[in-house]
C-alpha positions as a printed NumPy array, in Angstrom:
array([[ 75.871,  85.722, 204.123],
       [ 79.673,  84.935, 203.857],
       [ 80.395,  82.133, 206.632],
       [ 83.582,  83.338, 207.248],
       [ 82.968,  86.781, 206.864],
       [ 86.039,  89.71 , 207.785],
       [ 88.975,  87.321, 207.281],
       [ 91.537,  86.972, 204.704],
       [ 91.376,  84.742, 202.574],
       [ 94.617,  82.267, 202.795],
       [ 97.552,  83.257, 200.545],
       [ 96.851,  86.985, 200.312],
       [ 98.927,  89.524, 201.798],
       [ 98.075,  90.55 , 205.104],
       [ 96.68 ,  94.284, 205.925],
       [ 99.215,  96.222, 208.17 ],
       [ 97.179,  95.388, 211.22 ],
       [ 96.954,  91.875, 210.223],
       [ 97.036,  91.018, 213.811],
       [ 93.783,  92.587, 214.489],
       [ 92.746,  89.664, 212.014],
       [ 93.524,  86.894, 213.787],
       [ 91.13 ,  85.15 , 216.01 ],
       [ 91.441,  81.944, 217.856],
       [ 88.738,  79.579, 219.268],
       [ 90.149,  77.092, 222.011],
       [ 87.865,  73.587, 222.049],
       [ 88.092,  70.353, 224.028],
       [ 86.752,  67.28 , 221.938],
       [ 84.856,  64.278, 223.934],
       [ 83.354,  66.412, 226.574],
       [ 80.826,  63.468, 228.126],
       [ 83.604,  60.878, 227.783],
       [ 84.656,  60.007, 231.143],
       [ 85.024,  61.804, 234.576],
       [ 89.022,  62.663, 233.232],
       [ 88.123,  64.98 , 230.771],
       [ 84.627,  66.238, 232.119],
       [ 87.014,  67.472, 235.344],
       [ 90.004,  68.58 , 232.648],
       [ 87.365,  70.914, 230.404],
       [ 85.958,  72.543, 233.863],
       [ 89.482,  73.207, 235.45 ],
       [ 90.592,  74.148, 231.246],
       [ 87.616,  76.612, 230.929],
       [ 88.704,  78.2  , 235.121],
       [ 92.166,  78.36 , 234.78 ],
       [ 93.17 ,  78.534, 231.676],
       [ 92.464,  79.444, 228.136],
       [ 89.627,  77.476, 227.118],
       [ 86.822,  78.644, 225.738],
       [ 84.457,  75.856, 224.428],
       [ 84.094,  72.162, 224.636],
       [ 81.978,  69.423, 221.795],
       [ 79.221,  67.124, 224.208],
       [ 79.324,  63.802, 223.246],
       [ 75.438,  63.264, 224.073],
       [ 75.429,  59.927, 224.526],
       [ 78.359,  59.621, 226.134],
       [ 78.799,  57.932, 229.958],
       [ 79.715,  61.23 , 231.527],
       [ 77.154,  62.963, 229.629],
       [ 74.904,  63.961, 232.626],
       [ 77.657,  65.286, 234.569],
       [ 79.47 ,  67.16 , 231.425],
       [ 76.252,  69.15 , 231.648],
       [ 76.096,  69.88 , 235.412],
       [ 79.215,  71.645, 235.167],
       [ 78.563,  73.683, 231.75 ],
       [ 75.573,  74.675, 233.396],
       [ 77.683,  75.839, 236.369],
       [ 79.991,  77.803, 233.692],
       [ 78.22 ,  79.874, 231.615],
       [ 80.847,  81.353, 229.385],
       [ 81.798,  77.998, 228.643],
       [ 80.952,  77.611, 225.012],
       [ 78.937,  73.689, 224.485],
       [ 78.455,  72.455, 220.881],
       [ 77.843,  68.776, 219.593],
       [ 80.594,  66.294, 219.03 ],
       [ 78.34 ,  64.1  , 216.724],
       [ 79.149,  60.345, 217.374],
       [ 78.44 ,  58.164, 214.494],
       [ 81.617,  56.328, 214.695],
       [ 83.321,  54.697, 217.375],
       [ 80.932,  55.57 , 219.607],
       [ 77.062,  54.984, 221.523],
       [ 74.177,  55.912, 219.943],
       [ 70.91 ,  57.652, 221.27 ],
       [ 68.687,  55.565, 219.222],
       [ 68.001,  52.078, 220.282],
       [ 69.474,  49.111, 218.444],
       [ 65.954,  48.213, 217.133],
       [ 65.414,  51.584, 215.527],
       [ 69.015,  52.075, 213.467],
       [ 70.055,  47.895, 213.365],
       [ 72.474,  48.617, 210.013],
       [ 74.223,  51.194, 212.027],
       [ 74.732,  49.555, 215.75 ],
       [ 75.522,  46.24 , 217.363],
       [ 73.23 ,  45.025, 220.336],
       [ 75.06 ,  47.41 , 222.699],
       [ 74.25 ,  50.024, 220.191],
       [ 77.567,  51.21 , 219.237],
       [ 78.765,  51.963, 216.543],
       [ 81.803,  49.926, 215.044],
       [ 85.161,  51.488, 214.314],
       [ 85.375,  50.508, 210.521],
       [ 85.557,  53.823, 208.778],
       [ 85.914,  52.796, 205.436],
       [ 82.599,  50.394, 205.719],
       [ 80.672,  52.556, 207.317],
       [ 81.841,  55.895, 204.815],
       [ 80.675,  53.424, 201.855],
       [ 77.208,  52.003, 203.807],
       [ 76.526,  55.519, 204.701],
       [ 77.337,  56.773, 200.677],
       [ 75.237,  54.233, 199.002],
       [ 72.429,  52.464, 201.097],
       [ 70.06 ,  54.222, 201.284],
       [ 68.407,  52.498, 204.53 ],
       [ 71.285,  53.249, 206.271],
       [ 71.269,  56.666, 204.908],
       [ 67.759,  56.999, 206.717],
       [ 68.452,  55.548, 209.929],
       [ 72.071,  57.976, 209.907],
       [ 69.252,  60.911, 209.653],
       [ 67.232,  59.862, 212.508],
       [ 70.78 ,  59.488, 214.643],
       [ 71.804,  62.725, 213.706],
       [ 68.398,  64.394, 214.365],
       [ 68.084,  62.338, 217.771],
       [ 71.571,  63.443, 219.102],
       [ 70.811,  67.149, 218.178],
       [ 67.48 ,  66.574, 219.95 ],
       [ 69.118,  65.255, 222.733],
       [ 71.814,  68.273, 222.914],
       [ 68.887,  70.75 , 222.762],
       [ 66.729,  68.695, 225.97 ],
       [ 70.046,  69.685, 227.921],
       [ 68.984,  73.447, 227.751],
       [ 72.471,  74.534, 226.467],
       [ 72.751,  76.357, 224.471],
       [ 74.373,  74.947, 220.798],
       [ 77.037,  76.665, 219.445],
       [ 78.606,  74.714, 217.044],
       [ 78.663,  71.251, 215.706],
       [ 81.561,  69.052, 214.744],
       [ 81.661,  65.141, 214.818],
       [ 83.759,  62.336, 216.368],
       [ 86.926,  61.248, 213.986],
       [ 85.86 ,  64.198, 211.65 ],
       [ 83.135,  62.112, 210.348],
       [ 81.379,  64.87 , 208.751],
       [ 83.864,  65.212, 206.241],
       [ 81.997,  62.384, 204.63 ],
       [ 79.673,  63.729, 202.406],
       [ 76.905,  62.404, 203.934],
       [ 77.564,  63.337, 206.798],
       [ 78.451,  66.588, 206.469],
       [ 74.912,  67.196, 204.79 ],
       [ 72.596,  65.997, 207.027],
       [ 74.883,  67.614, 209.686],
       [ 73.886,  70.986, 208.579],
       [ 70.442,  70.505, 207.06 ],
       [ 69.138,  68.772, 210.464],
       [ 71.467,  71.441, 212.09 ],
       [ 69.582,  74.124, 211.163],
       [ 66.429,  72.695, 212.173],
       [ 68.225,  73.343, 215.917],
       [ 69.434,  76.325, 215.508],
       [ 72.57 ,  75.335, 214.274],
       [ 74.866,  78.281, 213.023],
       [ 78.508,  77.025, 213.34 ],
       [ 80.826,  73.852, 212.222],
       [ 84.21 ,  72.683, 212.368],
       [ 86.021,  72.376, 209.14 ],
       [ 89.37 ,  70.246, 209.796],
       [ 91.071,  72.   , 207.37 ],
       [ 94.884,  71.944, 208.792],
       [ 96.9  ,  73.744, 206.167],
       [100.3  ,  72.47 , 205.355],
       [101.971,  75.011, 204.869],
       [101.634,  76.289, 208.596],
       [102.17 ,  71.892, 209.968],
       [105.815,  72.498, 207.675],
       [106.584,  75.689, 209.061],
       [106.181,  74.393, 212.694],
       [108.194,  71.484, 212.014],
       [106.172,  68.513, 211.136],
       [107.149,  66.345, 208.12 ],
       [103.658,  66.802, 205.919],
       [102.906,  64.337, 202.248],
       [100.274,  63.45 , 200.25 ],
       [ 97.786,  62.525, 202.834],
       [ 97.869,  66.379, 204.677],
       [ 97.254,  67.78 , 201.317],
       [ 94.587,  65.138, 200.713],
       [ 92.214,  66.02 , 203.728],
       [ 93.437,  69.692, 203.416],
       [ 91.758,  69.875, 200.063],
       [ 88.792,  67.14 , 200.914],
       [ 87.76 ,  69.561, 203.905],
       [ 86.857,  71.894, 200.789],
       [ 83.777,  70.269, 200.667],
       [ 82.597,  70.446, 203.984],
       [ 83.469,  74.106, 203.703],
       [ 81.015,  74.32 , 200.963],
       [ 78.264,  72.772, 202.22 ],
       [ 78.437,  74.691, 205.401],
       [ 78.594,  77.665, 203.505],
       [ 75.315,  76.564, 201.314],
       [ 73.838,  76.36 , 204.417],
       [ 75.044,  79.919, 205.872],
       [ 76.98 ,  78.461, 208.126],
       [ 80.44 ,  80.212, 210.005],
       [ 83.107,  78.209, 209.76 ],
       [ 86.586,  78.736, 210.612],
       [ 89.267,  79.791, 207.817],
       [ 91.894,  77.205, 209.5  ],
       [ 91.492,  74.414, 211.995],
       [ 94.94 ,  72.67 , 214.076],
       [ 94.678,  69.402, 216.491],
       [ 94.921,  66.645, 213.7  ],
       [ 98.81 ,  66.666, 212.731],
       [ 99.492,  66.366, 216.747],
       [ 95.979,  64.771, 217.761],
       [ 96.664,  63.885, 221.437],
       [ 99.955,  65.46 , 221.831],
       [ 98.9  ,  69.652, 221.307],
       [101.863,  70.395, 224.035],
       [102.888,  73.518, 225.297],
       [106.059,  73.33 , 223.526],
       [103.97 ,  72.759, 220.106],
       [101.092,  75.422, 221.375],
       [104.244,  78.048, 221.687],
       [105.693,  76.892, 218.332],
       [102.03 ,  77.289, 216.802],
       [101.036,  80.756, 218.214],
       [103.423,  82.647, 215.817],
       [102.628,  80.794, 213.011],
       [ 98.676,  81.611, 213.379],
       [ 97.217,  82.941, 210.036],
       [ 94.987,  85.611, 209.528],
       [ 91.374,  84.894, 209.953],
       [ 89.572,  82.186, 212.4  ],
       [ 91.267,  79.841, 213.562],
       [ 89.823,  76.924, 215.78 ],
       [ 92.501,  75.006, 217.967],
       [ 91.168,  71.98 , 219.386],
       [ 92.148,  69.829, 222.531],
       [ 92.042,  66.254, 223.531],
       [ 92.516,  66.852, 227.635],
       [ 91.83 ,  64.891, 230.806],
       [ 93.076,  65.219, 234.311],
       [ 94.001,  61.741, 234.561],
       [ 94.214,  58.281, 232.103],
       [ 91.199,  56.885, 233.221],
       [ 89.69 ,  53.445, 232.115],
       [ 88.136,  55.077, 229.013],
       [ 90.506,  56.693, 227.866],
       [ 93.123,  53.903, 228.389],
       [ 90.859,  52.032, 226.103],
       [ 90.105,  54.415, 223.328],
       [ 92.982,  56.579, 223.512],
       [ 96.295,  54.964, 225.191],
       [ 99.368,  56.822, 223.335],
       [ 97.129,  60.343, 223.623],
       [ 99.309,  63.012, 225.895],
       [ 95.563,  64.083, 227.554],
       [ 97.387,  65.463, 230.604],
       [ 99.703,  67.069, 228.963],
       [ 96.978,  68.82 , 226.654],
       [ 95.198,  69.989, 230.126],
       [ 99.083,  71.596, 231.377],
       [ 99.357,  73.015, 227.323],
       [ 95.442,  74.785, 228.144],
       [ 96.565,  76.193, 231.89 ],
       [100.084,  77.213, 231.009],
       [100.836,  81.468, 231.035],
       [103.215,  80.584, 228.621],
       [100.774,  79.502, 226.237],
       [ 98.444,  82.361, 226.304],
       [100.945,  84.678, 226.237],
       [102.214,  83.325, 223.169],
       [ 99.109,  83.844, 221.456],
       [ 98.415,  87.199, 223.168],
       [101.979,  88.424, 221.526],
       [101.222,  87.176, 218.113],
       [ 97.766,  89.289, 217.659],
       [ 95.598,  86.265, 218.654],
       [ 92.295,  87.566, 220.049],
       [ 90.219,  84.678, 222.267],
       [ 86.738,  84.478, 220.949],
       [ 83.889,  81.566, 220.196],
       [ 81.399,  80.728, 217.68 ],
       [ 78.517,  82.288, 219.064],
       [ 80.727,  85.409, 218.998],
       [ 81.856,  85.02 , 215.648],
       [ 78.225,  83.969, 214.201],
       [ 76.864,  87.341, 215.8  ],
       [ 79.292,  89.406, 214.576],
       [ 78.873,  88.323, 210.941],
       [ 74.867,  88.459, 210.98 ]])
């Protein structure tokens, strides 16, 4: 199966009714976090334009993330994979090289992206995580319908493997590839180098993995360039600028700073990304440039 089957592929020219090609999924990251953004995806998902959210399953606000997807069953629920940053679901005695006592795991991406590469302890504990967390997503009774990970840790290679071969074993059909093109961030204003055209090509392999795995994936993904600040203003510069084939537009939003997120994320406009995901203005935009609304679970049907 082609992953990201019916698109075109970026660079060609567009059909006449190119439009018709473009699809958009809208996602809210750290659904679980804190009561903020468990009450911003809810209201999001009601009143405005979102369409899925990524459960952090060991998250604080975990239990009551789920109450309310439960109460809104359109609302699309994958797994935001947390092996960075984060709490685990394993106990601290059962992964030690990957957790402190609290059993979080540290912030250090470069040390953990090398531990994770080439010990392979640590390589087996990171697969009993990973299976745990998608164990614990599927005791929710949701039902999973993608996968991506916290800080885009599954771009590591690692990662990104046992992502989709433990996936699978849960039904896994879907995953996030942050693959931001460039050219789109430079048309929209923002001064891109090196380092967008790094991770732009990097996400490459993600992209093939998933596709070993006959995975769907989307053909572009925006929300890193502007990570905490996806305004209105910059969702209405965007919508224009969408390129053919799936995109997946993902949101960082809350209905207040709360304590968490004044720890984890102080600069991030989280309000602001609630007002972008409510706004008229901003669905409009995307309504008038050919942009049809749809999810994973739609898009993994459809290309079965």
């Amino acid at each position: 199966m082609a992953a990201d089957c019916g698109t075109v592929p970026p660079g060609s020219r567009p059909p006449a009714a190119a439009s018709a090609r473009r699809r958009v999924i809208f996602c809210a990251d750290d659904f679980g976090l804190s009561p903020a953004v468990n009450e911003a995806v809810e209201r999001a998902h009601r009143e405005g334009i979102l369409g899925a959210a990524s459960l952090m399953v060991a998250a604080p606000e975990a239990a009551d993330a789920v109450r309310r997807a439960r109460a809104l069953p359109a609302l699309r629920v994958g797994l935001h994979l947390v092996v960075i940053e984060g709490p685990a679901v394993l106990p601290p005695a059962a992964i030690p090289d990957l957790v402190d006592t609290a059993g979080q795991f540290p912030s250090d991406q470069l040390r953990l992206g090398l531990r994770y590469a080439f010990h392979p302890r640590v390589r087996r504990q990171l697969a009993a995580e990973i299976r745990a967390q998608f164990a614990a997503f599927a005791a929710t009774g949701l039902a999973l319908d993608h996968a991506d990970a916290h800080k885009h840790m599954h771009l590591h290679p690692t990662v990104g493997r046992l992502m989709c071969d433990i996936g699978q074993e849960f039904g896994l059909r879907a995953i996030r590839v942050p693959a931001e093109p460039p050219a789109v961030l430079h048309a929209a204003g923002v001064r891109t180098g090196f380092g967008d055209r790094a991770l732009y090509r990097w996400s490459g392999l993600l992209r093939a993995q998933a596709r070993r795995a006959g995975m769907t994936v989307p053909d572009h993904c925006f929300g890193i360039a502007w990570s905490g600040h996806m305004t209105a203003t910059r969702m209405r510069s965007l919508a224009p600028l969408l390129p053919n084939g799936l995109s997946e537009v993902y949101f960082h939003p809350a209905s207040r700073q709360d304590a968490p997120l004044a720890k984890l994320m102080p600069r991030y406009e989280h309000v602001a990304e609630l007002d972008a995901l409510c706004d008229p203005e901003v669905a409009a935009a995307f309504a008038a440039a050919g942009a049809r609304q749809v999810t994973y679970t739609e898009e993994t049907t459809r290309c079965r």
